[in-house]
Backbone as JSON, one array per atom type, in Angstrom:
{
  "sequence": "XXXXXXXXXXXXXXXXXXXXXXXXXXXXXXXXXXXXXXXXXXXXXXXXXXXXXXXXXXXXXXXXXXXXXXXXXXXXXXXXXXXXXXXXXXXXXXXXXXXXXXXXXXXXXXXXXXXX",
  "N": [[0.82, -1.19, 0.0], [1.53, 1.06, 0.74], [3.5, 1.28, -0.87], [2.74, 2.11, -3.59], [1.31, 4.07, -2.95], [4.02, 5.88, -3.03], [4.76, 5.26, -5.3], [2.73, 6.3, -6.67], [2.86, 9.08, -6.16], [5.51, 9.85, -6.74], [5.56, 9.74, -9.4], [3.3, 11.31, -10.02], [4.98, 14.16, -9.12], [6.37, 14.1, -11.11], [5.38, 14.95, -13.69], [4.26, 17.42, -12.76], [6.59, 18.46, -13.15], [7.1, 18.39, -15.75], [6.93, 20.1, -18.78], [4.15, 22.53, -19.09], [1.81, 21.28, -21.52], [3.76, 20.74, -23.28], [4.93, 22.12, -25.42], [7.97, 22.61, -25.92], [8.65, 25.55, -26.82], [10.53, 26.75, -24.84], [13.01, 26.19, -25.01], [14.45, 27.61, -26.49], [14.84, 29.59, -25.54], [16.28, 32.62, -25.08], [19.26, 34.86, -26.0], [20.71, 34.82, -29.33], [23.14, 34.85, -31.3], [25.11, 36.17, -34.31], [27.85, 36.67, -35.71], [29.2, 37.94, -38.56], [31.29, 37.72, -41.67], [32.79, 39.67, -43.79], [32.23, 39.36, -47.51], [32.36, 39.53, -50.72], [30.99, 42.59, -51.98], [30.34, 42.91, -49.63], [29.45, 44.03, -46.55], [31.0, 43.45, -42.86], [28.59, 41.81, -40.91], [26.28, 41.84, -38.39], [24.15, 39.67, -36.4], [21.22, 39.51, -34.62], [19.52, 37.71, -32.57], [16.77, 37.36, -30.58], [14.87, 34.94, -28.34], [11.55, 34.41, -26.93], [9.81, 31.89, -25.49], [7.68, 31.5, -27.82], [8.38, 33.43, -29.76], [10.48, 35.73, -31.98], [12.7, 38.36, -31.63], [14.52, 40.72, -33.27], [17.91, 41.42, -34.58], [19.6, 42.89, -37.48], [23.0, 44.47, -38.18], [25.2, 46.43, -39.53], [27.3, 47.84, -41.8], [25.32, 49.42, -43.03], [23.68, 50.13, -41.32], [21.42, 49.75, -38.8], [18.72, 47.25, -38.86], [15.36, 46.01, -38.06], [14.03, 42.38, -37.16], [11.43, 40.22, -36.73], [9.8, 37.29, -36.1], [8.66, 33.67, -35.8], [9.05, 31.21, -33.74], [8.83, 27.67, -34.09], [8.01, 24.65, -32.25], [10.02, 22.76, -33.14], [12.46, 23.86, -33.66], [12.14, 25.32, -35.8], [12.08, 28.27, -37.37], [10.3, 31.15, -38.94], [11.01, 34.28, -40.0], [10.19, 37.84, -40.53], [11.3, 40.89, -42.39], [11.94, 43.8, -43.83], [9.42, 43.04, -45.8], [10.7, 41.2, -46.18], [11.16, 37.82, -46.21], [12.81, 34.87, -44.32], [14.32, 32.13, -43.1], [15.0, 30.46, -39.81], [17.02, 28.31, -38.36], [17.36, 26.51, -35.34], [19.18, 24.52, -33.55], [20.13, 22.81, -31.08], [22.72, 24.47, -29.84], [23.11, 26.26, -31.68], [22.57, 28.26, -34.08], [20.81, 28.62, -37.7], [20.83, 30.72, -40.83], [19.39, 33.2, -43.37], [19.71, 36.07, -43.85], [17.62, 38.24, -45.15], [17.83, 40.69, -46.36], [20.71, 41.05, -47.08], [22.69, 41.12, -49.95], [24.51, 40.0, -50.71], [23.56, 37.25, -50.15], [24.55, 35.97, -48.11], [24.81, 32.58, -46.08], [24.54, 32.48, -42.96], [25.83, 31.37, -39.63], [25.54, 31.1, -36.17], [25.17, 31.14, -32.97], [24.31, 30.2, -29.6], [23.96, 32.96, -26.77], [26.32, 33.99, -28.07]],
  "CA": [[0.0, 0.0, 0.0], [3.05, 2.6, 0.38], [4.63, 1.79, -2.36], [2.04, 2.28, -4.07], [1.47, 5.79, -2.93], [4.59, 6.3, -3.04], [5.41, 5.66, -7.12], [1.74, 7.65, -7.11], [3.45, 10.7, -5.55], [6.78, 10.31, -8.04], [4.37, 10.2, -10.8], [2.62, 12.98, -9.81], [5.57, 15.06, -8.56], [7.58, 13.95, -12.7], [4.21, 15.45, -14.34], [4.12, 19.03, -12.28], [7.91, 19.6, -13.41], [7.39, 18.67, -17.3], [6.38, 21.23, -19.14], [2.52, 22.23, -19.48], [1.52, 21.62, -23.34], [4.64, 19.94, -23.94], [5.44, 22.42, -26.8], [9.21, 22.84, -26.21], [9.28, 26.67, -27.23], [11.33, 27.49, -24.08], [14.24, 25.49, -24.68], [15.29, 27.98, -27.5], [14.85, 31.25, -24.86], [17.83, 33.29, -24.91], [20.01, 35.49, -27.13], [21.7, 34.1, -30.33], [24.47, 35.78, -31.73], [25.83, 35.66, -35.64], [28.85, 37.44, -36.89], [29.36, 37.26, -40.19], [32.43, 38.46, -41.98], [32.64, 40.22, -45.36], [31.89, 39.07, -48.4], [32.06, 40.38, -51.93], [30.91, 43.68, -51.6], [29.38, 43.13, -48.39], [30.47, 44.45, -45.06], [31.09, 42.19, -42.19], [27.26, 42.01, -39.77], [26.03, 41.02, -36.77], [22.81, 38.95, -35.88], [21.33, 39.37, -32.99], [18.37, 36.99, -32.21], [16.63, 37.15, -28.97], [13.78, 34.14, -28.38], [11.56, 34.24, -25.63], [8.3, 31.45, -25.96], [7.77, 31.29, -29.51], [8.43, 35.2, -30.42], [11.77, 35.82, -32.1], [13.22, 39.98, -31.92], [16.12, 40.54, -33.99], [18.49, 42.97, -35.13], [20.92, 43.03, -38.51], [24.21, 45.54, -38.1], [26.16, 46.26, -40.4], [28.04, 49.34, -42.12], [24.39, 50.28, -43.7], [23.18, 50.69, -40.11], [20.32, 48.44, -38.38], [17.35, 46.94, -39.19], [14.73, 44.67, -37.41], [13.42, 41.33, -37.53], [10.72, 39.64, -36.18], [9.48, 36.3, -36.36], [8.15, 32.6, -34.71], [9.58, 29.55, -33.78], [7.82, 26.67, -33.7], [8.96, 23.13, -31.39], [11.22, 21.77, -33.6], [13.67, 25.09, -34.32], [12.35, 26.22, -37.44], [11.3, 29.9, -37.09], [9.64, 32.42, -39.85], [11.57, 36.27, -39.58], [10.46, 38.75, -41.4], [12.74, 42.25, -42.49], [11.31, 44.53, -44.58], [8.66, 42.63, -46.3], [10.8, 39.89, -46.65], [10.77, 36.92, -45.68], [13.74, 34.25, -44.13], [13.65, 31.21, -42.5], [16.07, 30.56, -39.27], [16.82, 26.56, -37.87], [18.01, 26.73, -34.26], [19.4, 23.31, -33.28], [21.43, 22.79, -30.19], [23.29, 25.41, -29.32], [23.75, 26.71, -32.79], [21.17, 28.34, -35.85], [21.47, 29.56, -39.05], [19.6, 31.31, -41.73], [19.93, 33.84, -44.72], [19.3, 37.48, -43.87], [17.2, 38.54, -46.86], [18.71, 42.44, -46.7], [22.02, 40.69, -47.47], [22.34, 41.34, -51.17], [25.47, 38.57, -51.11], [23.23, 36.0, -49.83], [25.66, 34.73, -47.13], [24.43, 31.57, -45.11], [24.68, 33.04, -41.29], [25.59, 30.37, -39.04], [26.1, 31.88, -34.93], [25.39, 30.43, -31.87], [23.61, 31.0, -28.4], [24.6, 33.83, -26.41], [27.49, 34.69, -28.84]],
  "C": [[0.86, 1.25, 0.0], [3.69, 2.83, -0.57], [4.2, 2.32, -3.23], [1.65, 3.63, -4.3], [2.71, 6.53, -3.31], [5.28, 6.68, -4.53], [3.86, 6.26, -7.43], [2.39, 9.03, -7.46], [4.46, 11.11, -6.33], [6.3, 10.49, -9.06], [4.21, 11.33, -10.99], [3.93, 14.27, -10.04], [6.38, 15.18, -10.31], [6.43, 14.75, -13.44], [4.15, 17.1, -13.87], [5.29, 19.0, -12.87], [8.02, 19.48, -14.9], [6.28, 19.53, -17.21], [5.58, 21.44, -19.87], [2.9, 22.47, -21.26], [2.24, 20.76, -23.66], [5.15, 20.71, -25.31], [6.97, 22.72, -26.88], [9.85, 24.11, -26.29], [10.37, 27.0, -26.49], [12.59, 27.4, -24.26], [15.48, 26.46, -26.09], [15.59, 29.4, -26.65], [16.16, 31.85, -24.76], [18.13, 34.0, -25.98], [21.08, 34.29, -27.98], [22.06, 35.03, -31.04], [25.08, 34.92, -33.31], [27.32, 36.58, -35.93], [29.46, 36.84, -37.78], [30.48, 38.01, -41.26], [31.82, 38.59, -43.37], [33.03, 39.42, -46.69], [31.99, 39.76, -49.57], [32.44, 41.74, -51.97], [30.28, 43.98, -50.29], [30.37, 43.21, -47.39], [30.27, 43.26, -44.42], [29.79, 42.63, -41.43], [27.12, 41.24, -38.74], [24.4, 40.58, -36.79], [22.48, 38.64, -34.96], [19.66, 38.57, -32.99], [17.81, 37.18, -30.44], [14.98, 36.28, -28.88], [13.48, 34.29, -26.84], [9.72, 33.53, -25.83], [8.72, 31.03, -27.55], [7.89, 32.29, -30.11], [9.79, 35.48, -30.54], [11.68, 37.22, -32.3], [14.45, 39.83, -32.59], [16.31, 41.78, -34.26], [19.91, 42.4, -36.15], [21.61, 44.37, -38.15], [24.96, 45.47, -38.71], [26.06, 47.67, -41.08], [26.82, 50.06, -43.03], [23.66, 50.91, -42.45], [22.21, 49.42, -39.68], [19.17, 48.5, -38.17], [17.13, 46.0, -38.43], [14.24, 43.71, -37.67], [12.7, 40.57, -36.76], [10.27, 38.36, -36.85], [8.82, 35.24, -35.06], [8.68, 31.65, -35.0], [8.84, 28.28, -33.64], [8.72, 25.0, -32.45], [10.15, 22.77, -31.61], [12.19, 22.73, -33.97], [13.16, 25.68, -35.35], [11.47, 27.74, -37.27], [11.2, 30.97, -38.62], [10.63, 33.72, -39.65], [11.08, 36.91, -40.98], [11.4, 40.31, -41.52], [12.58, 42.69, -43.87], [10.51, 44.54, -45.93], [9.29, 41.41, -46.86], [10.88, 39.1, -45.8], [11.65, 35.79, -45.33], [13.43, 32.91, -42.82], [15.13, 31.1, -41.41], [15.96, 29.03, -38.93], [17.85, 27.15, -36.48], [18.03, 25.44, -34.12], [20.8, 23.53, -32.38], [21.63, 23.9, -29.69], [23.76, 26.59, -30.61], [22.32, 27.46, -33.92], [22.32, 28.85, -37.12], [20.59, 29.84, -39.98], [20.8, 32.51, -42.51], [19.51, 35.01, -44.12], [18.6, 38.21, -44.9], [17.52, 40.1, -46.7], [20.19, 42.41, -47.31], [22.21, 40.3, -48.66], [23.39, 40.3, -51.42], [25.08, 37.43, -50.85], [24.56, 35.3, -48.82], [24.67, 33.67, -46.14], [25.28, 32.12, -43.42], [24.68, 31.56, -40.62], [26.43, 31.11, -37.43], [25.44, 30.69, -34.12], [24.77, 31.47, -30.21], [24.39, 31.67, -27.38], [26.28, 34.43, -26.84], [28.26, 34.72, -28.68]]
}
């Protein structure tokens, strides 16, 4: 009869600490950081991601000055951004993302990393 309660109560107690929904967003929360060296004609930029939930803020920098980006992540890493009617896709995996900046007329593949 104790034990009984007792792998009740571990049950119980493993269920309050996962996380309601089960959708994962949190596990991307934090700042992610790109720098991206020069290219072509392109200056060297910075990518600043900041996830918190499923709501990505961003910011491109670079020698034209800086622009914003917003977007959503979904469970599995793959997040939407848009930046000034366009449209870019980011993959966060691990400790690492990467994505295209669509303002970046050289097309460079951005690949940074959490808290930078």
């Amino acid at each position: 009869m104790h034990v009984r309660f007792f792998l009740r109560s571990v049950a119980g107690a493993a269920l309050l600490a996962a996380p309601l929904g089960g959708c994962g967003f949190d596990k991307y929360d934090g700042r992610w950081v790109a720098n991206v060296p020069p290219a072509g004609n392109c200056c060297p930029s910075k990518v600043v991601l900041d996830v918190d939930g499923h709501e990505v803020q961003g910011t491109v920098s670079d020698c034209n000055g800086v622009s914003g980006m917003e977007g959503h992540v979904d469970g599995s890493g793959a997040a939407t951004m848009h930046q000034h009617g366009q449209t870019s896709q980011v993959t966060f995996s691990g400790v690492n993302f990467t994505t295209t900046v669509p303002s970046d007329r050289c097309g460079r593949t951005v690949t940074g990393n959490r808290g930078g």
